[in-house]
C-alpha positions in Angstrom: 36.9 70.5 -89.0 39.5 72.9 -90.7 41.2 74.9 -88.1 40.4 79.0 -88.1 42.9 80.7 -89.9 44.5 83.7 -87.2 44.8 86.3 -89.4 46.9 88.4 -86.7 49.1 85.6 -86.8 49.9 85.6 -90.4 50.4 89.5 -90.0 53.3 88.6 -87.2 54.9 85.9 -89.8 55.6 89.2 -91.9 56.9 90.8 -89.1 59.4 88.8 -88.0 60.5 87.9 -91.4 61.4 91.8 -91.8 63.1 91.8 -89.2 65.5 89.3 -90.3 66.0 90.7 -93.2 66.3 94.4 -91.2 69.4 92.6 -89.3 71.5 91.5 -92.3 70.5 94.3 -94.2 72.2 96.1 -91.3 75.0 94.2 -91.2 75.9 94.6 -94.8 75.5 98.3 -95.1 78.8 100.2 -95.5 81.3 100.6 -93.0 81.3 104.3 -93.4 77.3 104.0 -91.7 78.2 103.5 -88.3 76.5 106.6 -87.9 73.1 105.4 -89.0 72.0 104.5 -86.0 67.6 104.8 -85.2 66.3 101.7 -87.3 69.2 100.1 -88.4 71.0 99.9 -85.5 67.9 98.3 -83.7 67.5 95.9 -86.6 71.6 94.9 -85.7 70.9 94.5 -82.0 67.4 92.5 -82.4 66.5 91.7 -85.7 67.9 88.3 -85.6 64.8 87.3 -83.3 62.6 86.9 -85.6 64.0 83.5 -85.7 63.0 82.9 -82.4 59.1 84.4 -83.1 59.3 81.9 -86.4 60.5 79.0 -83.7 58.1 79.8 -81.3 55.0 80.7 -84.2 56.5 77.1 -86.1 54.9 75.6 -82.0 52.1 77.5 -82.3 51.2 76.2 -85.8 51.5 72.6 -86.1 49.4 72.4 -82.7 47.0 75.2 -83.9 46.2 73.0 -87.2 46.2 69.5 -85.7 44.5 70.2 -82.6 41.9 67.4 -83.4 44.6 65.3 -85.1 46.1 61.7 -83.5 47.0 58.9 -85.1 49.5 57.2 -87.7 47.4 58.0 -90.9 47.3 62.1 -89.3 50.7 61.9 -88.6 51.9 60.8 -92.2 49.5 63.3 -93.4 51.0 66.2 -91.3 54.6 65.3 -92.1 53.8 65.0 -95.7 52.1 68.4 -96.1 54.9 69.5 -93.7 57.3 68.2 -95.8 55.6 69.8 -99.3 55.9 73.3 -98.3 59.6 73.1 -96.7 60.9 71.7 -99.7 58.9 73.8 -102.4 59.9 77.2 -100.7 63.4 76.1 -100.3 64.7 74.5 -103.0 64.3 77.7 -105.8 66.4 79.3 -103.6 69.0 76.6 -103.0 69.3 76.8 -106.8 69.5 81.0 -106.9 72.2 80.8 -103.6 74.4 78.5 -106.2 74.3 80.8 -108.6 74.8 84.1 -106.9 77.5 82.5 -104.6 79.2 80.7 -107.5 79.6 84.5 -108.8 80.4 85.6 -105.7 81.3 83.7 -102.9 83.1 80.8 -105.0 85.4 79.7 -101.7 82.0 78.9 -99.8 80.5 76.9 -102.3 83.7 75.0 -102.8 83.7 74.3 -98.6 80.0 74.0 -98.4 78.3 70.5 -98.1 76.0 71.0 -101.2 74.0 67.6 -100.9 73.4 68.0 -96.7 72.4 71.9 -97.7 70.3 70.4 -100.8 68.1 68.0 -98.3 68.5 70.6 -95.0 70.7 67.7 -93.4 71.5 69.1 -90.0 75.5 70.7 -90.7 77.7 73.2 -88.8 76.6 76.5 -89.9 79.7 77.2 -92.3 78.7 73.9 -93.9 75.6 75.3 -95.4 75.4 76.7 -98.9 73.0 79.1 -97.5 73.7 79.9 -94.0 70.3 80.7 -92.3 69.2 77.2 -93.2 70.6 76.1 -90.0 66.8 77.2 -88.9 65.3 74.8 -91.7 67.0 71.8 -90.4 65.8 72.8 -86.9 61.9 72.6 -88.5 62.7 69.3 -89.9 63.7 68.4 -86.3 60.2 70.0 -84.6 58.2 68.3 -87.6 59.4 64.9 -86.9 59.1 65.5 -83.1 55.7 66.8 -83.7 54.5 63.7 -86.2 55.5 61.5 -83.5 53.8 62.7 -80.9 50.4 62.8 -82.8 51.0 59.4 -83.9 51.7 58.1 -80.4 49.3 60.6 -77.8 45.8 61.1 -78.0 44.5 64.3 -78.4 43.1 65.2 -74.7 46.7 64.3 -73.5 48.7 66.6 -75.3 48.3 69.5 -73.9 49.8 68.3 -70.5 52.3 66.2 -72.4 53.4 70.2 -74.2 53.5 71.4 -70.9 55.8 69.1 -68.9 58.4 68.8 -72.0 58.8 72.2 -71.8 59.4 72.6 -68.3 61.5 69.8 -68.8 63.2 71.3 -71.1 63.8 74.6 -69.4 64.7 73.0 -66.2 67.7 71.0 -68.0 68.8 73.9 -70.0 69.4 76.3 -67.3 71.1 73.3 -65.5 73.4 72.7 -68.2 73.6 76.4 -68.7 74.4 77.6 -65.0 76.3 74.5 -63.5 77.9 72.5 -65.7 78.4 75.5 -68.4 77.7 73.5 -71.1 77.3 76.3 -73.7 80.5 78.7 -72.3 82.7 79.7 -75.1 85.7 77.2 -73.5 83.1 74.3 -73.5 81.0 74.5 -76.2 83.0 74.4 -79.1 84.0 70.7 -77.6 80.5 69.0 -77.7 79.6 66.8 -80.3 77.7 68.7 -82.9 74.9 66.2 -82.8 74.3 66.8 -79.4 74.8 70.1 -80.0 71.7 70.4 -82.5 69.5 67.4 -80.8 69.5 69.2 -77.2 69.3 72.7 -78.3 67.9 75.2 -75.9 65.6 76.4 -79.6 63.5 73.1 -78.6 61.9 75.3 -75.3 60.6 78.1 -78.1 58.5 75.4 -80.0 57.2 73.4 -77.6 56.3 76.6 -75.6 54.7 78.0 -78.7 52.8 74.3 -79.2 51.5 74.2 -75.4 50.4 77.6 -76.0 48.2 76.9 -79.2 46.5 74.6 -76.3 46.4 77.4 -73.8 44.4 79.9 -76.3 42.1 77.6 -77.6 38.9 78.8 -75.6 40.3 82.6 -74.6 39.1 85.3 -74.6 39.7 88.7 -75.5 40.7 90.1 -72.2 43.3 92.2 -71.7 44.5 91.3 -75.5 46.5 94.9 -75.8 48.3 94.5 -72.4 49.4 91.3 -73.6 50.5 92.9 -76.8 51.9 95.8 -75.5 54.1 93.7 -72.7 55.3 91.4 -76.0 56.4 94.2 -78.2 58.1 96.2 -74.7 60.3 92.6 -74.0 61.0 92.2 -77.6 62.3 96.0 -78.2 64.1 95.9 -74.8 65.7 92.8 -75.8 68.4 95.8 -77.5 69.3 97.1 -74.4 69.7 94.0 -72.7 72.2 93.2 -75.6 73.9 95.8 -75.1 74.3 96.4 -71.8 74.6 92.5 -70.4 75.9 90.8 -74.0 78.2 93.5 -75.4 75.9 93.0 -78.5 76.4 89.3 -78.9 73.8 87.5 -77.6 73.0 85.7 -80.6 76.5 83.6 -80.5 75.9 80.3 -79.5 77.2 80.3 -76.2 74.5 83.0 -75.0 71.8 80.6 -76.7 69.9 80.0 -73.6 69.5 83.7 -72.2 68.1 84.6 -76.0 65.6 81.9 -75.8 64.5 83.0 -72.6 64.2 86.3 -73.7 62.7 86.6 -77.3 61.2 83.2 -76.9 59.3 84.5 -73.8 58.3 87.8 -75.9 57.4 86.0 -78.9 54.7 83.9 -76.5 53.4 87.5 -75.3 52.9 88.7 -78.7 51.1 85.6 -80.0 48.8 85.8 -76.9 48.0 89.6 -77.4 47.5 89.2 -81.4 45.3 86.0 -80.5 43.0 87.4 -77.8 43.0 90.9 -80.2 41.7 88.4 -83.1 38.8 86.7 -80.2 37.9 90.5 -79.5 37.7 91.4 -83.4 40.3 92.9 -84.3 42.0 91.6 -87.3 44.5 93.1 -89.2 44.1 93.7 -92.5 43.2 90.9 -94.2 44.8 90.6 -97.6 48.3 92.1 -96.4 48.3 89.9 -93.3 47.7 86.5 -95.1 49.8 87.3 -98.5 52.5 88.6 -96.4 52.3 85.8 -94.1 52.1 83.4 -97.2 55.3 85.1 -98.6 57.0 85.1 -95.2 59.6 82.3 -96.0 60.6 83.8 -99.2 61.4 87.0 -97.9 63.4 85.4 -95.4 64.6 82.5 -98.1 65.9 84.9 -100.3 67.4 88.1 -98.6 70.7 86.6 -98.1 71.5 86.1 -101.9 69.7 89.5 -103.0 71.8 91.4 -100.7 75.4 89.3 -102.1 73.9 90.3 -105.3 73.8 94.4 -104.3 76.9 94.1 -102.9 78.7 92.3 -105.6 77.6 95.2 -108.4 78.9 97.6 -106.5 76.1 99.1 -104.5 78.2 99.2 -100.9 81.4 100.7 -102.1 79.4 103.2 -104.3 77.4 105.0 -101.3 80.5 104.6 -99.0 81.3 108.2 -99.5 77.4 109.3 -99.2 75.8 110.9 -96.3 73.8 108.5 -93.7 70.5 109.5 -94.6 71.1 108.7 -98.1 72.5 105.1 -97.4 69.6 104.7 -95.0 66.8 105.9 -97.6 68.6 103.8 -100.4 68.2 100.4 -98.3 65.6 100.6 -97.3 64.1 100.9 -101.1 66.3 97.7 -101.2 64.7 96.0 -99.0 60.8 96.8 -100.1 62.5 95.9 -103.5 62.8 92.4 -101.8 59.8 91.8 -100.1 57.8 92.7 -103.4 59.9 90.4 -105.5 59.2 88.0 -102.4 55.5 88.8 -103.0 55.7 88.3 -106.5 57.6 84.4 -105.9 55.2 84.0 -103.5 51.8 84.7 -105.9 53.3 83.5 -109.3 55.9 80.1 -108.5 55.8 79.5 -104.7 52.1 78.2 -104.3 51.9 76.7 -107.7 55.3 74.4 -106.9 53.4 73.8 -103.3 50.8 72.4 -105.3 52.5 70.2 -107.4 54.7 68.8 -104.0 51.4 68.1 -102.3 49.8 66.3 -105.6 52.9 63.9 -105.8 53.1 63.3 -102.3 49.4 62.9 -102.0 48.7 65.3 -99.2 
């Protein structure tokens, strides 16, 4: 039987998407807007954690949709559909980063590793043609992990199995991040970038977000908006905390863990609330919610070059000398400009090319 689509959870795939694409919108606006402040400067401080709700939702999926799944023939079948809709998303906008970075950015496509960036081989981030694909390569990684374990574990164990890796996983992480300060700024540029990428602490948001699929499967509605409102409250105050204990930078490498901790552990709290809310009936709007969702990864896909392509005509230097409010006002018509055209590749290429990946690879 066909898993239930969550339609609360396709809502939150929009959600964290904008938020990426609130933080380097932020970071790209004009120096003379460090004055903005309200939305923006939130967007600086936390919007790069919608990565870690897509790490934790990317869990929360693949064990959501294969909960009755096990078995070789399932796994080939996951990885392949897996595969289709990495690859179809990705790859238009591997071709429009070329182009708009060829204009723009010529150094970095000279120094970037086209081929590893064409196939999301796992590179050091100023490898990539298209920097946030670091996060792509790290979906490859959970797919594969994934496909093996519903090859090799039967379904009734895998919720335990979820379970221990992950407090596996925690354990080792704060033991390699409090005693032998693996991930300090002094150490870390020293380990192996392999083991870098293979043991990252990112592995704890998707096989918490997996056990949790298992956790919500026969809940309830009960206290859905606490749950909510506690997720929402530890992702917001994830700013202060940046602030305050980070100096703003707790999305550098060496601070990986305390961000996983954090956002991961507010990205389970939201998923809990918006499942429970969705067992109580209460839905969000369905059309909005499952398009949105559905154009998620283009809107994060295709930001980056959109933006280069603002700044490189001009847009920046030309409300430098503008007040706040204007600059603030004029991005953020940007950035609806992007999501519709996100929409719009979403409904008219996106799904058809999914289509076509899926025929040839027979999934």
């Amino acid at each position: 039987m066909k898993p239930k689509l969550l339609i609360n959870i396709q809502l939150l795939r929009l959600v964290a998407a904008a938020w990426v694409l609130l933080y380097h919108t932020a970071m790209r606006l004009p120096t003379a807007d460090s004055e903005l402040g309200g939305l923006y400067r939130l967007g600086e401080a936390i919007g790069f954690a919608g990565v870690d709700i897509f790490f934790v939702l990317s869990g929360f999926i693949m064990a959501h949709t294969t909960i009755q799944h096990s078995g070789v023939s399932d796994s080939a079948h996951f990885l392949g559909r897996r595969l289709a809709r990495i690859y179809s998303g990705y790859w238009p906008f591997f071709a429009l980063t070329l182009l708009v970075f060829s204009w723009t950015r010529a150094r970095h496509v000279e120094q970037a590793q086209l081929l590893e960036s064409f196939f999301l081989w796992p590179i050091p981030l100023s490898r990539n043609l298209l920097e946030i694909s670091w996060t792509l390569s790290y979906e490859l990684y959970f797919y594969a992990l994934f496909g093996l374990i519903i090859s090799a574990v039967p379904c009734p164990s895998r919720a335990r199995l979820l379970q221990v890796i992950t407090t596996c996983l925690l354990i080792t992480m704060i033991y390699r991040h409090a005693l032998l300060g693996a991930f300090r700024p002094e150490n870390i540029y020293f380990v192996p970038f392999a083991t870098q990428f293979l043991l990252s602490p990112f592995l704890i948001e998707f096989f918490a977000g997996a056990a949790l699929a298992y956790g919500l499967q026969n809940t309830s509605g009960e206290k859905a908006w606490i749950w909510l409102m506690l997720g929402i409250a530890t992702f917001l105050s994830g700013a202060v905390i940046n602030h305050s204990v980070y100096d703003g930078h707790i999305e550098q490498g060496f601070h990986v863990l305390p961000r996983v901790i954090w956002f991961g552990t507010a990205a389970l709290f939201l998923i809990t609330g918006l499942v429970k809310l969705e067992h109580a009936g209460f839905t969000a709007p369905r059309r909005l919610s499952v398009r949105g969702g559905g154009a998620s990864y283009a809107i994060y896909l295709s930001h980056i070059p959109l933006l280069e392509v603002t700044r490189q005509l001009g847009l920046n230097t030309a409300l430098a000398a503008f007040s706040p409010t204007l600059i603030a006002f004029v991005y953020a018509l940007v950035m609806l400009v992007i999501i519709a055209l996100s929409c719009l590749h979403y409904e008219l290429i996106e799904r058809r090319l999914l289509r076509v990946f899926r025929r040839a690879l027979r999934v």
